[in-house]
C-alpha positions as CSV (number, residue, x, y, z in Angstrom):
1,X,39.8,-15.4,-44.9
2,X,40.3,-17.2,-41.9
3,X,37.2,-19.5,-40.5
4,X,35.2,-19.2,-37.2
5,X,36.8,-20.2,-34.0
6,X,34.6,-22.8,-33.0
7,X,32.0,-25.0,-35.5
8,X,28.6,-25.7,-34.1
9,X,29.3,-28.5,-32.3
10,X,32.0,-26.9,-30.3
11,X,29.7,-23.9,-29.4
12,X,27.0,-26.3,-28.4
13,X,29.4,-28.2,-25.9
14,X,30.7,-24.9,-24.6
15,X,27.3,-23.6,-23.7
16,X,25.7,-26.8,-22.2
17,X,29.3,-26.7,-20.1
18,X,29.4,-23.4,-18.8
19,X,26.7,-23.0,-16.5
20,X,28.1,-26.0,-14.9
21,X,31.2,-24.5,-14.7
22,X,29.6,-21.5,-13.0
23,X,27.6,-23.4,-10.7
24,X,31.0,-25.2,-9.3
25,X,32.4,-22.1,-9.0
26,X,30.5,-20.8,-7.1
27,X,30.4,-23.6,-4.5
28,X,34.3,-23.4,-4.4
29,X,33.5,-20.3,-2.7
30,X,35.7,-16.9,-3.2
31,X,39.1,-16.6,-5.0
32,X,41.3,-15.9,-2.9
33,X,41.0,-12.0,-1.8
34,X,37.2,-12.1,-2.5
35,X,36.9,-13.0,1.2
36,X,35.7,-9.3,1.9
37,X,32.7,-9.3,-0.1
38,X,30.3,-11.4,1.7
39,X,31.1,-8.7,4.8
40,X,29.9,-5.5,2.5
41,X,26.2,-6.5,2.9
42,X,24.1,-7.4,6.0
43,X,20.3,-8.1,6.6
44,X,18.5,-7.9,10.1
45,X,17.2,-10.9,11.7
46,X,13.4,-10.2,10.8
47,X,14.9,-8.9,7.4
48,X,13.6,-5.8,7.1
49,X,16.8,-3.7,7.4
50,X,19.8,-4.1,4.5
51,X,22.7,-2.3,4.9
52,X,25.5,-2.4,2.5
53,X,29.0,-0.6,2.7
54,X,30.0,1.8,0.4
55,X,33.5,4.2,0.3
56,X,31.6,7.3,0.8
57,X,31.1,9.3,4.3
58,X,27.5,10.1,4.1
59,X,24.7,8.0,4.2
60,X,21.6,7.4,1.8
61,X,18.7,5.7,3.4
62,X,15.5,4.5,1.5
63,X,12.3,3.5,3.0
64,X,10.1,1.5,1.0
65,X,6.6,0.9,1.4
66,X,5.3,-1.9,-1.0
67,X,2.0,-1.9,-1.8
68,X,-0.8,-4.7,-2.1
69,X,-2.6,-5.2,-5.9
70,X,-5.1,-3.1,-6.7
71,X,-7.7,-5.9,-6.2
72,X,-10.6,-3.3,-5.3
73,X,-11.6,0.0,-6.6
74,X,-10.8,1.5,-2.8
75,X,-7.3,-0.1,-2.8
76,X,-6.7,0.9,-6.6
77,X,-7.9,4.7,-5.8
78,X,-5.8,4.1,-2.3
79,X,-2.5,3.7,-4.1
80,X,-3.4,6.7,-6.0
81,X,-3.6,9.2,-3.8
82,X,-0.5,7.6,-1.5
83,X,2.4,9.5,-3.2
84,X,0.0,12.8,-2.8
85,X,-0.6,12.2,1.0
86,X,3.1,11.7,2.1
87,X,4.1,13.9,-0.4
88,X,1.8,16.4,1.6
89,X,2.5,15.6,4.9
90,X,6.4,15.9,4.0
91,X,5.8,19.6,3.4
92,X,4.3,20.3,6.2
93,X,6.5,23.2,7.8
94,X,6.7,21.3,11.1
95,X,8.4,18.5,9.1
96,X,10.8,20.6,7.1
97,X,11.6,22.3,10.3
98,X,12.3,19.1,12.3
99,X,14.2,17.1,9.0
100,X,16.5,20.6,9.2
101,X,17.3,20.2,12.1
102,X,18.5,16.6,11.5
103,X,20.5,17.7,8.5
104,X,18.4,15.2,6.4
105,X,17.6,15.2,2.8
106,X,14.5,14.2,1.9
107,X,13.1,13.0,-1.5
108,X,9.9,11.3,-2.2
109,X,10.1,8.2,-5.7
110,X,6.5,7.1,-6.4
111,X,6.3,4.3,-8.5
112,X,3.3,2.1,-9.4
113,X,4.4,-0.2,-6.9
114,X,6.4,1.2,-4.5
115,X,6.5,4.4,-2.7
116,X,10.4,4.9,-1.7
117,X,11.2,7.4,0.5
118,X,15.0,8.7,-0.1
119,X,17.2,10.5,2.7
120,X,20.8,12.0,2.7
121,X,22.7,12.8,5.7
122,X,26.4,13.1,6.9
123,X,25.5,11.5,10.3
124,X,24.7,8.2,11.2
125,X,21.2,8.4,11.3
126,X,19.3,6.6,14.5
127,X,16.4,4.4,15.2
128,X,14.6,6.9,16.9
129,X,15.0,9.6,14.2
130,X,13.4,6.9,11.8
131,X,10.4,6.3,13.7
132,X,10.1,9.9,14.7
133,X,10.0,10.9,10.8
134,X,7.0,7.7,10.5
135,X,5.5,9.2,12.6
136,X,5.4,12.6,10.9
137,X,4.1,10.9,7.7
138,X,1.2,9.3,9.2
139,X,0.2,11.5,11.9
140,X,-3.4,13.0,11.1
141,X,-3.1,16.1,9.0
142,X,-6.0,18.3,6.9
143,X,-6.1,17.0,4.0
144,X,-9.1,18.3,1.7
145,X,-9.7,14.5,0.9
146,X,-12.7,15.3,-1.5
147,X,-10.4,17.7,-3.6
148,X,-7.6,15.2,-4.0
149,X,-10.1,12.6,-5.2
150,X,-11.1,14.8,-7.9
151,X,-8.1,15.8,-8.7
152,X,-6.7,12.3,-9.2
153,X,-10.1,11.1,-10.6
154,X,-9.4,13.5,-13.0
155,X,-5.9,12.7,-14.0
156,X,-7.4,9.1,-14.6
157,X,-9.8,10.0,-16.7
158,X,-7.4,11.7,-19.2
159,X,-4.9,8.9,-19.0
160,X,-7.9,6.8,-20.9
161,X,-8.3,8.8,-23.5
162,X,-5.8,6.4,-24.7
163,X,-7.8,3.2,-26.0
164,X,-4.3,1.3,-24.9
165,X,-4.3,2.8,-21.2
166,X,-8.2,1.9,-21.3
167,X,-7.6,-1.3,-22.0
168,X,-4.9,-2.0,-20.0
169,X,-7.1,-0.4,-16.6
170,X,-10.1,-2.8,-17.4
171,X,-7.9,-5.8,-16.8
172,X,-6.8,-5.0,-13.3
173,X,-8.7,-4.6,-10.5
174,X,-11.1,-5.0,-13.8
175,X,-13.6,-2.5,-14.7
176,X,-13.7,0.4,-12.2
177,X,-17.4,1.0,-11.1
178,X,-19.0,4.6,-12.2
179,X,-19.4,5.3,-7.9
180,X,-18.4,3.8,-5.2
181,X,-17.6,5.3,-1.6
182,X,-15.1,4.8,0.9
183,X,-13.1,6.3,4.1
184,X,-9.7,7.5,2.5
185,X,-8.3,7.8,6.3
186,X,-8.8,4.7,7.5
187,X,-7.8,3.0,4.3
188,X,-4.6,5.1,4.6
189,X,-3.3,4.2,7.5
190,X,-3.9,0.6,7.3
191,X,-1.8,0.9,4.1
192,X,0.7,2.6,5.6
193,X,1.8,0.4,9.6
194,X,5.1,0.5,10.3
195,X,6.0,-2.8,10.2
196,X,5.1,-2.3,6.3
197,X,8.3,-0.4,5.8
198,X,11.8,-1.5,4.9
199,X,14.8,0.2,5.0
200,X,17.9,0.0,2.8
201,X,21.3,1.5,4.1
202,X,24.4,2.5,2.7
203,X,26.5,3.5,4.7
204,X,30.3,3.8,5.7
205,X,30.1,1.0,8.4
206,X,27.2,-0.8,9.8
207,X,24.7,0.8,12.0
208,X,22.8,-0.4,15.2
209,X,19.5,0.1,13.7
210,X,16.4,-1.0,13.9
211,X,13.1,-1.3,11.0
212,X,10.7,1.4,11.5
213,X,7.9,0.1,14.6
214,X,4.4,1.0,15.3
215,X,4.4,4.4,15.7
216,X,1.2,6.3,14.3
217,X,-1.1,7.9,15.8
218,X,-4.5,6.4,17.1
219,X,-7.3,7.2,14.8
220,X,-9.8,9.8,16.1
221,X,-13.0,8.9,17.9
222,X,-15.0,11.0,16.1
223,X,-16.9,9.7,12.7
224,X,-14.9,9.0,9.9
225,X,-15.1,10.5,6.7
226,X,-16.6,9.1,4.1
227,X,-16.0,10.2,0.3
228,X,-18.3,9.4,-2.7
229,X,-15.8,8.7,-6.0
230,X,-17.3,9.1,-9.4
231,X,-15.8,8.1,-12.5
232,X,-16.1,9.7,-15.8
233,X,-16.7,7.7,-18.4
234,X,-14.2,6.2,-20.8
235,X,-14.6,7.2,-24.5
236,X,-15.1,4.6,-27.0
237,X,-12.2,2.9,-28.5
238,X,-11.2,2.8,-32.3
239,X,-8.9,0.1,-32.0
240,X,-9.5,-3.1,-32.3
241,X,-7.7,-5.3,-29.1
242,X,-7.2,-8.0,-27.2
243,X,-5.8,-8.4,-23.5
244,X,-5.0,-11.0,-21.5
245,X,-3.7,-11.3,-17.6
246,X,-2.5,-13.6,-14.9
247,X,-1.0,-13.4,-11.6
248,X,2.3,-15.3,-10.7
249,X,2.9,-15.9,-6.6
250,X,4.9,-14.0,-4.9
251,X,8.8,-14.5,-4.8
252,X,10.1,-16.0,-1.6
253,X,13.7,-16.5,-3.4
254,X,16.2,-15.5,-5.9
255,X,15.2,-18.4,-7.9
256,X,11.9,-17.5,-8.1
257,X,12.7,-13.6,-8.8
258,X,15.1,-15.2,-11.8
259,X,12.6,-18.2,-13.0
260,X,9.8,-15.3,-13.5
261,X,12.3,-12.9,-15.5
262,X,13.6,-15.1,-17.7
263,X,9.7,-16.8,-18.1
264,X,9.4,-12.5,-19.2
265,X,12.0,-12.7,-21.2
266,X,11.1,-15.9,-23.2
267,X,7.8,-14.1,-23.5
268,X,9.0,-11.2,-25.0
269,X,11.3,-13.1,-27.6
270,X,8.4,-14.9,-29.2
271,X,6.7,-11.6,-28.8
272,X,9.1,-10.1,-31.0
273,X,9.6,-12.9,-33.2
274,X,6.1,-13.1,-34.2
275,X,4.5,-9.2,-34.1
276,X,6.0,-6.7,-35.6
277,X,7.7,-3.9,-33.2
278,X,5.2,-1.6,-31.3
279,X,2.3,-3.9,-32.0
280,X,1.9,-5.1,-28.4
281,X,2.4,-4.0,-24.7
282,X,4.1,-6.2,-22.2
283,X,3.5,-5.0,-18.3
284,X,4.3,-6.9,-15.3
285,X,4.6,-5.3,-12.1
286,X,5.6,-7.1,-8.5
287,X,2.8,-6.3,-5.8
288,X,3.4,-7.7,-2.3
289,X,0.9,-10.6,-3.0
290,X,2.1,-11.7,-5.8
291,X,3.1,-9.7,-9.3
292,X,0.9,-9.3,-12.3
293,X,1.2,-9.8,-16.1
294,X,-0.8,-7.3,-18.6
295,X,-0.2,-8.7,-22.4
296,X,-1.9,-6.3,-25.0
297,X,-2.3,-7.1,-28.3
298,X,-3.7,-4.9,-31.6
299,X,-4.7,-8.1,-33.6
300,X,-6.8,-11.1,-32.8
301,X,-5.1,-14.0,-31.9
302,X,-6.9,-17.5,-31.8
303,X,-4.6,-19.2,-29.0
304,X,-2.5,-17.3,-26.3
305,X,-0.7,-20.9,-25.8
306,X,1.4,-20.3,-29.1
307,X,3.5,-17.0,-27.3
308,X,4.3,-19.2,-23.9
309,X,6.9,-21.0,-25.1
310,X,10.7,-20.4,-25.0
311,X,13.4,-20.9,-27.8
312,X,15.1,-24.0,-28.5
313,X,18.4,-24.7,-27.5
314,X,21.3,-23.3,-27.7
315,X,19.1,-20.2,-28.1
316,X,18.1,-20.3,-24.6
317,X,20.9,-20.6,-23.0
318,X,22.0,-17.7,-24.8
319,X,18.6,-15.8,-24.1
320,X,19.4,-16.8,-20.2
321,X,23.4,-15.8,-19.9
322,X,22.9,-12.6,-21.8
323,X,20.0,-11.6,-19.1
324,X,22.0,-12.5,-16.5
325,X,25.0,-10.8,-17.2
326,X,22.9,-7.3,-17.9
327,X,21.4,-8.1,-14.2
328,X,24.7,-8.9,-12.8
329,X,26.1,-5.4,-14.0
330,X,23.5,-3.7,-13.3
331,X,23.1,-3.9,-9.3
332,X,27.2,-3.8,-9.3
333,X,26.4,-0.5,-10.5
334,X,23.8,0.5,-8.4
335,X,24.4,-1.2,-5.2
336,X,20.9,0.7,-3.8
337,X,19.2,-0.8,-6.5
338,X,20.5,-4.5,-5.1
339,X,19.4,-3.7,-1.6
340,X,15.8,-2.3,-2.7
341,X,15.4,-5.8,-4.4
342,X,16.8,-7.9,-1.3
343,X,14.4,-5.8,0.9
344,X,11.1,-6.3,-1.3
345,X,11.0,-10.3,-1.1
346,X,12.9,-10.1,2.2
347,X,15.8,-12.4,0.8
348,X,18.6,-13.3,2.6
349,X,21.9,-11.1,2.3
350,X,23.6,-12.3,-0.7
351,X,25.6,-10.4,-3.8
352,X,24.8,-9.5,-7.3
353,X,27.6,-12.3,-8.6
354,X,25.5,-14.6,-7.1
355,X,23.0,-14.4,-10.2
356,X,24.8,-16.7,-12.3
357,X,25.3,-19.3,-10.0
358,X,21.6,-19.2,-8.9
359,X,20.7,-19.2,-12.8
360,X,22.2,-22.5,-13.7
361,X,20.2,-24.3,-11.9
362,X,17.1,-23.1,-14.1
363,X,16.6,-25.3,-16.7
364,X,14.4,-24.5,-20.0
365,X,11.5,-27.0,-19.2
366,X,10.7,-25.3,-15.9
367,X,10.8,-21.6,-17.1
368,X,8.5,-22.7,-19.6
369,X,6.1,-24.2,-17.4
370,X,6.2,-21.2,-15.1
371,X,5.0,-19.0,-18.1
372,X,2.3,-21.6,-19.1
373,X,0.6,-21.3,-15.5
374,X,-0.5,-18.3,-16.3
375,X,-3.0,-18.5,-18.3
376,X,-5.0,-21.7,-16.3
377,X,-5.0,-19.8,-13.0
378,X,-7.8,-18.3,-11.2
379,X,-6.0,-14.8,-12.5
380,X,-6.9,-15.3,-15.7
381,X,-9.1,-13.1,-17.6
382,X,-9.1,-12.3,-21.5
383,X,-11.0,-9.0,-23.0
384,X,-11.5,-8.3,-26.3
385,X,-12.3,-4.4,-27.3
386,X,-14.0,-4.5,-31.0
387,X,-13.4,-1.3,-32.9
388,X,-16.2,1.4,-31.8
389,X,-18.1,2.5,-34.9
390,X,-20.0,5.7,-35.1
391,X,-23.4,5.5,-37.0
392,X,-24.8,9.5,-37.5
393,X,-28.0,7.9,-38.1
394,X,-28.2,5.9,-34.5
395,X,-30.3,7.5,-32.0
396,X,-29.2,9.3,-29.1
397,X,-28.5,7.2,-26.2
């Protein structure tokens, strides 16, 4: 039986030495009849429009409209009822009518994030057919505002019948007050200004377009509605948990997009290395202020400090090239996906084989300080949810 290629000390060298390797690379600049690809992807001055080229004749167009964290119960409830309101005002027969008569495709993707709005067409579409459809979606319309409170008030309410989703709701915006009111209009449209939007292209040459500009509709004169919210309350939990959260800064740069993923992926590998699978919940999701870390755990734990740490050499570097390689083939095969990044952080026009070069230059010691600022920010908050016990005997509250 034939040994391995290459002992330890061989394998060390080769992976202290290849990110270097990359790294030079990459400053060489293209092999030759690569010179094409920095062409396939362009990003308007102010950065709010990325188009890349693709081999197909029609084009797919995506307007995203990334929303603020949930800091308030109005701006949580807000980002709610978002996907409902466009959704609504997208069926409105005067907007069918009129996308018809563009020969547009329209499909609504609500995330918890992110509202993208998706359109197909086999003409080049215009700047004025974009601001004519943003103006469709935010021009006044009856909406029954009280009814779609309830109704999402409602779906909430269900969703914590989970002592995990309960849990993970009291940490951000923190716990929801049983009433509050506010004007859902008003806080609408200021969610919702032009200049909010970005727009990702592909399309079969670059267009002369423009981002979406200020084109909604005044707000009435008239008094503004005001709707009373009332929560149900949550039912007692039966598990016994403990949550933690943090906010990291926004990301200005690919670096800082890849220092915070691989800080999520060191996480997760002492996560796993420690707990036993399906013990914990990991959630992080990218606001426009900033993005925000939920860690949920179903046993005490004396010191958070212990899980924010990454592996040891060579294990990181494996941890790191392994993640960048599934990122790297990932947006090759989803170019939309790439542009829908580039256009959320408002990064210059750059390529997916770009990762690896902008990787090297992350060394272990500052991922792992990134992932220990966490927890001695002004973000941070830790709950603890004892076990609810019933007593038959215990008088009626």
């Amino acid at each position: 039986m034939s040994g391995p290629l290459l002992n330890r000390r061989q394998l060390w060298l080769l992976i202290i030495l290849l990110p270097g390797l990359i790294l030079l690379l990459s400053l060489l600049g293209p092999m030759p009849g690569q010179s094409q690809i920095q062409a396939q992807i362009q990003a308007s001055t102010d950065q709010r429009v990325y188009q890349r080229l693709h081999q197909d004749s029609h084009y797919q167009l995506q307007l995203l409209l990334m929303q603020r964290a949930p800091d308030t119960p109005s701006a949580w409830l807000s980002g709610q009822l978002l996907h409902a309101v466009i959704a609504s005002r997208a069926q409105h027969p005067e907007t069918r009518a009129w996308l018809q008569q563009q020969s547009w495709q329209l499909q609504l993707e609500a995330r918890t994030t992110e509202l993208i709005v998706n359109i197909h067409t086999t003409q080049p579409p215009e700047t004025a057919q974009i601001n004519a459809l943003m103006k469709r979606l935010q021009e006044p319309a009856e909406i029954d505002w009280d009814a779609l409170i309830q109704r999402q008030t409602a779906q909430h309410y269900l969703r914590m019948q989970s002592a995990q989703e309960a849990a993970l709701a009291a940490l951000s915006p923190g716990p929801l007050p049983a009433t509050w009111e506010f004007e859902p209009a008003q806080l609408f449209r200021s969610q919702t200004r032009a200049e909010q939007w970005q727009l990702a292209v592909l399309t079969p040459e670059f267009l002369p377009i423009s981002a979406p500009t200020s084109a909604m509709a005044e707000p009435g004169t008239g008094t503004a509605q005001t709707s009373t919210v009332t929560l149900l309350p949550r039912p007692l939990s039966h598990e016994q948990l403990q949550a933690y959260y943090w906010r990291w800064p926004t990301a200005t740069r690919l670096s800082d997009i890849l220092r915070e993923q691989l800080a999520l992926q060191c996480l997760r590998h002492a996560l796993n290395s420690r707990i036993t699978t399906g013990a914990y919940r990991l959630r992080w999701q990218a606001w426009t202020d900033g993005s925000g870390l939920s860690l949920l755990l179903n046993r005490p734990e004396s010191s958070l400090h212990t899980w924010l740490r990454c592996p040891e050499e060579p294990e990181f570097e494996i941890l790191k090239q392994a993640f960048v390689h599934e990122w790297t083939d990932r947006f090759q095969a989803d170019p939309a996906a790439w542009l829908r990044l580039l256009a959320r952080h408002q990064l210059p026009a750059s390529e997916p084989h770009q990762l690896a070069a902008t990787a090297a230059l992350l060394q272990r010691s500052d991922i792992e300080h990134y992932l220990q600022l966490g927890p001695g920010s002004d973000s941070y908050r830790r709950l603890i949810f004892p076990r609810a016990t019933e007593d038959a005997d215990a008088p009626p509250q």
